[in-house]
N, C-alpha and C positions, 0 to 999 in steps of 0.2 A: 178388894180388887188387887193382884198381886200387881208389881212393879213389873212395866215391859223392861228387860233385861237389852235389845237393842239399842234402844234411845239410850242417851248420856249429858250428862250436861244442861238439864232443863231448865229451862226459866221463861216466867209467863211476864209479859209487856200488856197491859192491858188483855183483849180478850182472845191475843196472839199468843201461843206457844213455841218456843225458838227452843230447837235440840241437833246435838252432834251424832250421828250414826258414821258406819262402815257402808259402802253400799256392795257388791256383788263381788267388784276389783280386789277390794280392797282400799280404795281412798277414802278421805275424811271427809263425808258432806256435811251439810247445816239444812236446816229446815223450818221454814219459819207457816205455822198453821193456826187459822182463827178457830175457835170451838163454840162461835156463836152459832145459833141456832139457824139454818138453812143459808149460810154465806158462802158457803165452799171455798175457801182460801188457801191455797199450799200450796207453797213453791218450794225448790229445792237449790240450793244456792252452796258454792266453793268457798265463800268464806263466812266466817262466822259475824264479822261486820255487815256481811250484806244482807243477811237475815234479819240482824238486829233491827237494821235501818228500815227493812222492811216492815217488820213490826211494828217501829214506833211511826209512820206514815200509812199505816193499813188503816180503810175507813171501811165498814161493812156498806154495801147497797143495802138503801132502804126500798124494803118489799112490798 
């Protein structure tokens, strides 16, 4: 699978993935998204603390 060339910066926190992207402007976002299996998790967040924090406080609903 080749590397998404947008995303920068990745690091996985438990089953959270936190990455820096450009969005459309031009400014620096952060994005914190869980890759568990039917949780839908993604937020988009201005700094790259708030992502983190959100990562490590993210609990999946149990289905």
């Amino acid at each position: 699978m080749p590397a998404n060339r947008r995303f920068r910066n990745v690091v996985r926190i438990g089953p959270v993935q936190v990455a820096t992207y450009y969005d459309g402007r031009g400014r620096e976002k952060h994005t914190a998204a869980c890759t568990a299996p039917c949780c839908g998790f993604a937020m988009d967040y201005d700094s790259r603390a708030a992502a983190e924090l959100a990562a490590r406080t993210h609990r999946c609903a149990v289905r």
